[in-house]
N, C-alpha and C positions, 0 to 999 in steps of 0.2 A: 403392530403400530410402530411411525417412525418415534423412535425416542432415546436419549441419551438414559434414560432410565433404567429400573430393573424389570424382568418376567415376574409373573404375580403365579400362584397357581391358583387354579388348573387348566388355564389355556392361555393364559393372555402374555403373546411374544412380542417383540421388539427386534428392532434392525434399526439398522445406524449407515450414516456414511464415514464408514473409515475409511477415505481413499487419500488419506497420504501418503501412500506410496506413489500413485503418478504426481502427485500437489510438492512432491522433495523435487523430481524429474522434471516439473516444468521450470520450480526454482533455480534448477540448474543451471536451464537453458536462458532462464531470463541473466542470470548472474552473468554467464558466459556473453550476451548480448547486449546490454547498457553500458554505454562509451560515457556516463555521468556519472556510474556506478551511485546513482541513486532512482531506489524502485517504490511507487504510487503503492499504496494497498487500499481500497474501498470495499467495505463489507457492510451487509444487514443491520445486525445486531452482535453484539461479543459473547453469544452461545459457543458451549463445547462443540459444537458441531461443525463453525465458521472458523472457532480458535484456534483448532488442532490443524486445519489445514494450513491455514497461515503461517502458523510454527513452521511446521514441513519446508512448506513451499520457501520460507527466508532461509531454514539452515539448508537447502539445497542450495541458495543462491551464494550464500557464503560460504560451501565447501569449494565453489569454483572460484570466486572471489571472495576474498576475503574480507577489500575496500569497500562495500556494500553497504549502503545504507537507505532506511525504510521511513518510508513516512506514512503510518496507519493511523485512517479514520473509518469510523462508521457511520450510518445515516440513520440509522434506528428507523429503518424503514424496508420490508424484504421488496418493495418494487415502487420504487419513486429514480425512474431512469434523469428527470433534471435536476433532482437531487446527485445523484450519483454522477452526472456529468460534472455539475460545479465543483462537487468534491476534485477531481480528475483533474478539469482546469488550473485548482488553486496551487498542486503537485507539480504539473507541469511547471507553473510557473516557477517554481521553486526549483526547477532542474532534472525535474525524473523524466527520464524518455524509456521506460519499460514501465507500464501497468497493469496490476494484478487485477481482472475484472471478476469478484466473487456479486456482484449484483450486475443488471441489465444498466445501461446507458453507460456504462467507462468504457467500452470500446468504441463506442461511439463517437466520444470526445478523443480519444486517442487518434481514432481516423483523421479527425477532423486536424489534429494539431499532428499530423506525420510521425508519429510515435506509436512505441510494437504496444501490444497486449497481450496476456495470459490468461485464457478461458478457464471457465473452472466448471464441471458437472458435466455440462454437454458442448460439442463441437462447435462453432459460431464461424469457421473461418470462411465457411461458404460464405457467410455472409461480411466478414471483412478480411478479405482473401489475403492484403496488404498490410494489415495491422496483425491478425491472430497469429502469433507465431507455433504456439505450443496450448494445451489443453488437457487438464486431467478430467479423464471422463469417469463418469458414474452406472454400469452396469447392475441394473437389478435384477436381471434372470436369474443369476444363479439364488439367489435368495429368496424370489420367488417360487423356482420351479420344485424348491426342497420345501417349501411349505409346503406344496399343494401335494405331492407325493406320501410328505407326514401326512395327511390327511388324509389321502386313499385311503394307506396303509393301518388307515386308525390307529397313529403313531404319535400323533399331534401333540402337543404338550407346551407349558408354560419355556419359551427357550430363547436364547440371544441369540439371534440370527446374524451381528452385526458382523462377525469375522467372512461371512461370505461376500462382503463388498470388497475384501483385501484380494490384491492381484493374483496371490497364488489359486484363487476360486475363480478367477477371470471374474470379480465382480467390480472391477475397476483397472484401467490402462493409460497408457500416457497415446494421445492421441497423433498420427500421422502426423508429419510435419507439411505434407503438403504442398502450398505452394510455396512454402520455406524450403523446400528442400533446393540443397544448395546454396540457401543462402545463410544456412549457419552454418561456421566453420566445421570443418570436416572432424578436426581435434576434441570441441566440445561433444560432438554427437558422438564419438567414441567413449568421452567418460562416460555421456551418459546413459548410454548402452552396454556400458562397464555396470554402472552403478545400477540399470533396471535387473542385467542378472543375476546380480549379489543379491535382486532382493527375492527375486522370482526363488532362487537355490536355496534361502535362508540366511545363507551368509551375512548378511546386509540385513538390519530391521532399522524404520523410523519410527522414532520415538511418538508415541500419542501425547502431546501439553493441552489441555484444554485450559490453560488459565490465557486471559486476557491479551494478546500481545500491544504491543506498544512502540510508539515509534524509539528509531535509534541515530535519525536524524539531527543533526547540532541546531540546535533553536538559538535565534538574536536573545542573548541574555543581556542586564545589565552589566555593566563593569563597577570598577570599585570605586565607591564615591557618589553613583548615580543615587537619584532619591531613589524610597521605597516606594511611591508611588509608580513609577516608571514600569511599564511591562511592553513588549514588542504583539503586535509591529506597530514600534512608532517614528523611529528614527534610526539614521546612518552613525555608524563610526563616526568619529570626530577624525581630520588629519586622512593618515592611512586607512582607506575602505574601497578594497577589491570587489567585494560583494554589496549588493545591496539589498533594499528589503523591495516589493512593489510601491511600483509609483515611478515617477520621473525620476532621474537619476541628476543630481545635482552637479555642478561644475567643480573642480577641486579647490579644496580651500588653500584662498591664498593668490587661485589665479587670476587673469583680468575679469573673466567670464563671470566669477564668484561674485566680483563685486556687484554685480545688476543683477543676480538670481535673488529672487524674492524670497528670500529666506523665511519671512514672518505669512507668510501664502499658506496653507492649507490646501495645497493641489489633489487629492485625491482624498478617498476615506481610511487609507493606508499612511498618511501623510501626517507627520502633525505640524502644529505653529511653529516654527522655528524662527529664532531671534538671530538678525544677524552677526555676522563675523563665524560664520561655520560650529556653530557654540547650540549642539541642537538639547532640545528640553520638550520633555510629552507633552502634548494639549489634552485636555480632558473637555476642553471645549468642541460644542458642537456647528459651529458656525465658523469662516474664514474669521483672522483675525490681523488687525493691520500694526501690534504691537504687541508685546507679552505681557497679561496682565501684573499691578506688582507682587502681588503674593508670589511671583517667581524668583523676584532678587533675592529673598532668603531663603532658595532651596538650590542643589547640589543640579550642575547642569548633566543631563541623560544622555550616555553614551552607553553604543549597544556593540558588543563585540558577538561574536559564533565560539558555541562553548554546547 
């Protein structure tokens, strides 16, 4: 049986996928390939089984990049593909152009917005020949083929099969680059054909983490001063704001344009009432609003910096 579990006796086995050793190798390749050095992650559920590859696959990405940053969500669902597309969308929007596809439908939204993907289990590029760059695949023959032999051999017995999914059993591999080939630098596919030997020889082990991962992406915090009501995404920087959060992107404060931008608008559901003079404050309200109600003069105006 698949499970992260234990063998019971007197027959009852288990197998796993432990194939992070190609999930470190694809992370590599995505590390080496995101020009935003920030990478999408969408998963099932946060089981050991989803965890550990996750783990792999980011400290793969940050042995080649160091600047790397992750933004992990899950849908608590193992097949809800427009589920797992909006998850993708919201990522992109945010700046990741590599995404790690551990559920169906983010490669699909990656096609769709010209940005690469990272297969996970089984090969997909045939079918997005232009998005899949890399893919750790999951071979079950070898783990298979040793049960069924214990069995001939009336050999069988309560046993953890899981170590037969790791590469050196060929129960797992980093798959063909495909129609990638050539189109990742020639220096990256060296480490990481550095790094697949190391692991195939011993030299080289990745770590199993089955706990939770979590993003490592800088989220819109408050600043000091802002009420405690205030949580993002609600509103821009005050002054200085390189970045924004979604929504229309306001005119700078101060400028001429500023003065006719409707500051007290409610233009999207990312957006909140802003009061003008560039002086933004959360709405908790759920309707446009053409003024800020007064219970706002006596609270501390919300500004959101990245931290």
């Amino acid at each position: 049986m698949g499970s992260s579990g234990k063998p019971q006796a007197p027959n009852f086995s288990v197998f796993d996928n432990y194939i992070q050793e190609p999930a470190y190798l694809t992370g590599m390749v995505a590390g080496g390939m995101t020009k935003t050095n920030k990478i999408g992650m969408v998963g099932g559920f946060p089981i050991p089984e989803v965890n550990r590859l996750m783990h792999a696959f980011m400290a793969g990405a940050k042995e080649v990049n160091p600047k790397v940053e992750f933004t992990v969500t899950f849908i608590n669902s193992w097949f809800d593909p427009p589920k797992a597309k909006e998850a993708t969308f919201a990522m992109i929007d945010k700046g990741a152009d590599v995404l790690y596809a551990e559920r169906f439908g983010v490669s699909d939204a990656a096609k769709e917005k010209g940005k690469l993907a990272i297969g996970n289990v089984i090969d997909t590029q045939a079918q997005y020949p232009d998005t899949v760059v890399a893919s750790a695949l999951w071979h079950m023959e070898p783990t298979i083929d040793l049960a069924l032999k214990n069995v001939k051999d009336g050999k069988f017995k309560a046993e953890d099969y899981g170590q037969y999914s790791m590469m050196k059993y060929k129960g797992s591999s980093l798959a063909p680059l495909g129609t990638f080939e050539g189109k990742v630098p020639a220096a990256l596919v060296a480490k990481v054909k550095a790094r697949e030997a190391d692991i195939l020889s011993g030299k080289s082990a990745v770590k199993v983490d089955d706990s939770q991962p979590k993003s490592t992406a800088r989220r819109w915090r408050p600043s000091a001063g802002s009420s405690p009501a205030c949580s993002p995404p609600h509103c821009w920087r005050s002054r200085a704001a390189p970045r924004r959060l979604p929504g229309p992107r306001p005119p700078p404060c101060g400028s001429t344009a500023s003065r006719a931008w409707p500051w007290s608008r409610r233009s999207s559901r990312n957006w909140p009432c802003c009061w003008r003079g560039c002086k933004m404050r959360a709405s908790t309200a759920s309707t446009a609003c053409a003024s800020p109600p007064a219970r706002w003069k006596a609270r501390p105006w919300c500004c959101f910096s990245l931290a």
